[in-house]
N, C-alpha and C positions, 0 to 999 in steps of 0.2 A: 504494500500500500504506500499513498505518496508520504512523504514525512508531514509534519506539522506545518512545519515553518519553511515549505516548497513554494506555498503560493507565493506568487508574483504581486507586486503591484505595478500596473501601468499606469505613469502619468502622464497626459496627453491636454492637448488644450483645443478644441475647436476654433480657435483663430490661427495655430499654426500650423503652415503646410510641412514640417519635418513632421508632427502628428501624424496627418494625412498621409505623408509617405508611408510611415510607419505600419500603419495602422492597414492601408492596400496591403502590403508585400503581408504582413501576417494572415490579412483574411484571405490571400492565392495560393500563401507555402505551409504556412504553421496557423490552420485555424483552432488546432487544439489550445496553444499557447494563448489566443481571445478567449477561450472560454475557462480557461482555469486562473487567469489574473482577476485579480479586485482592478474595477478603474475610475482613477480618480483626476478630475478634471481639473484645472489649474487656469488659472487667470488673473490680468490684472483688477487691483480692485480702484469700484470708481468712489466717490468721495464715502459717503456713506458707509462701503465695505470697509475702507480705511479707517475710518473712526471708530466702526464697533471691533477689528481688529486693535486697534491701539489702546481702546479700555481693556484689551483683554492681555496688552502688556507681548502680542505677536507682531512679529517684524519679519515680513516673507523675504528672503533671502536673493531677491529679483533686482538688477541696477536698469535705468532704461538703456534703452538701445541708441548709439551715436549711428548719428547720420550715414557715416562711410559703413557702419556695419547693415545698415539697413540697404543700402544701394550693392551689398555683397550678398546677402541675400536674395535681396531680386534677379540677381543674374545667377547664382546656384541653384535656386529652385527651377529657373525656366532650363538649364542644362539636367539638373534629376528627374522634374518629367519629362522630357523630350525620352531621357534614358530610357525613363520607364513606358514609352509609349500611349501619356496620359493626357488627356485635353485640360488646360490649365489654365483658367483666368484670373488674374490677378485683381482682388475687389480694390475698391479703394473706402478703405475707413476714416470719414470725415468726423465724425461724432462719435466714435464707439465708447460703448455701455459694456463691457463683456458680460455683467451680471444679466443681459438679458439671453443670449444664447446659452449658457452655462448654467443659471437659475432652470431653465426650463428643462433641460438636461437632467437637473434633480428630478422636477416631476415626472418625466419620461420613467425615470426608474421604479417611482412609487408604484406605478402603472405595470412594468412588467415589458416597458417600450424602450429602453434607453439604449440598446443599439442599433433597432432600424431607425429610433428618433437620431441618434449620432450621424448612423450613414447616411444620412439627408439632408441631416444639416453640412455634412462634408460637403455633400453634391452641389448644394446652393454654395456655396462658398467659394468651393475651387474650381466644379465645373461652370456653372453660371455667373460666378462674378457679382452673388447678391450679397446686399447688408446684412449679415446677421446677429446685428444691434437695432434692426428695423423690428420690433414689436411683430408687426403684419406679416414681417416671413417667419416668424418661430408658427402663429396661425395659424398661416396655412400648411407648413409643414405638419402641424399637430393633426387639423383637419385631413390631411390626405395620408394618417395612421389611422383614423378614426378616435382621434381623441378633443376633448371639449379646445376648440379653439381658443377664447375668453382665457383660459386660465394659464396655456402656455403664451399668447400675448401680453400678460400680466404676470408674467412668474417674477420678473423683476422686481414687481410693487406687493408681493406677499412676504408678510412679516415672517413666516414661518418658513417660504424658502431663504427667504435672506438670513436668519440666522442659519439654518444648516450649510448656506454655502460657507459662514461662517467657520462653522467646522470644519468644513473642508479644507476652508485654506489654511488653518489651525494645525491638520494633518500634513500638511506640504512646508510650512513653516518646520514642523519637527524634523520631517524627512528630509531636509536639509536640499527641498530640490529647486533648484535654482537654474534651469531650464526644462525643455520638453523637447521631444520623448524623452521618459527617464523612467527604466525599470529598476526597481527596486526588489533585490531578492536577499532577503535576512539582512544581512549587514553591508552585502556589494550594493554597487550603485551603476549602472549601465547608461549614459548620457549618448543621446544623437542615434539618429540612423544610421552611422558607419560603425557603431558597437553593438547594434543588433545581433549579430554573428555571434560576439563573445557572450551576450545574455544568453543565448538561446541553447548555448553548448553547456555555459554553466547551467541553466534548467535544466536538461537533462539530466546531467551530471546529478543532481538532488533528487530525480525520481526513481524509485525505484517501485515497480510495477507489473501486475498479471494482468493477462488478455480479459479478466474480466472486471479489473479495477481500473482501468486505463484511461484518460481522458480522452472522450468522446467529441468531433467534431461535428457529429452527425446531428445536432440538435437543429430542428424546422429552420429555427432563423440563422444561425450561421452556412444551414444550408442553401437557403435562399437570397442569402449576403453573395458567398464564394460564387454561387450562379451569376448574380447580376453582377459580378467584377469580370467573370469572365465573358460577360456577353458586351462587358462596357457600357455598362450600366451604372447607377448610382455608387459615388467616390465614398472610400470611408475617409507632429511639426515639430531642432533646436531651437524655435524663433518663437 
């Protein structure tokens, strides 16, 4: 059986495309590895997160990003899709809220939705080039799971997900993770898409497993994820 302390946590953020890469290449190669990690969302916070952060005496371990680093990233990303043979649009974030994509994200989960809600929010993001600090796309994406629209265009102004995002970033403060992707297994730390490799041998390395305790890929929705990557379909980020 697997050991205790095997699971994985993935930290990922829906604003970043190394997420997004990430996050493809696992649900094409290893979508056993998506189903056996905890995943926790990471984001900037906007005022308000900052403040009930700062009474709680947490300081996330995030510096912003310079200019030159940001214009090295747009030209990395557009070379790792290309790599990857991915349709990539680059949104352009005038106002971003992250609590509004990310909050809603909580309630997907509550629901039993948080990874076909993730891989559409992907899709809007990196294939479409939509705002997903726009209230109206969390909606409609909510809307076309079948879940109440209203309350994922408002996740941002629910007292009760804002403080759980709270904990979350609570949980990312301790974890010491100061970018994305970033797996976390026991005490190692795995940062970026170019150290995927090394997480994914160390996981191995700690499972130890029968054919009938073995982590299963075959669940409806991972199965219907891995389909629609391969048909190039809906997309599931260090920046």
């Amino acid at each position: 059986m697997a050991r205790r302390n095997a699971q994985p946590r993935w930290y990922f953020s829906l604003r970043s495309p190394y997420s997004w890469f990430c996050y493809r290449e696992l649900l094409e190669t290893e979508p056993a590895v998506l189903h056996a990690a905890e995943w926790i969302p990471v984001w900037e916070p906007d005022p308000v997160s900052q403040r009930l952060l700062a009474e709680r005496g947490v300081e996330l371990p995030v510096v912003p990003m310079s200019r030159a680093k940001n214009f090295y990233i747009l030209q990395d990303t557009r070379r790792l899709a290309k790599e990857r043979g991915l349709p990539m649009i680059w949104p352009v974030d005038r106002a971003p809220v992250w609590e509004v994509a990310h909050l809603a994200y909580l309630a997907a989960t509550d629901e039993g939705m948080g990874r076909p809600f993730l891989d559409r929010v992907y899709a809007a993001r990196w294939e479409r080039g939509e705002d997903i600090s726009d209230p109206a796309v969390m909606g409609a994406i909510a809307e076309g799971l079948g879940l109440d629209p209203a309350r994922y265009a408002g996740a941002a102004d629910d007292e009760q997900l804002r403080h759980r995002g709270i904990d979350v970033l609570t949980r990312v403060a301790d974890d010491g993770v100061f970018g994305v992707p970033m797996f976390v297994l026991g005490r190692e730390k795995f940062w970026g898409t170019d150290r995927l490799a090394r997480f994914l041998a160390a996981w191995r390395a700690r499972m130890v497993t029968t054919p009938a305790e073995s982590v299963s890929d075959e669940r409806p929705e991972f199965a219907e994820l891995a389909k629609a990557v391969s048909d190039g379909g809906h997309a599931g980020g260090c920046g």
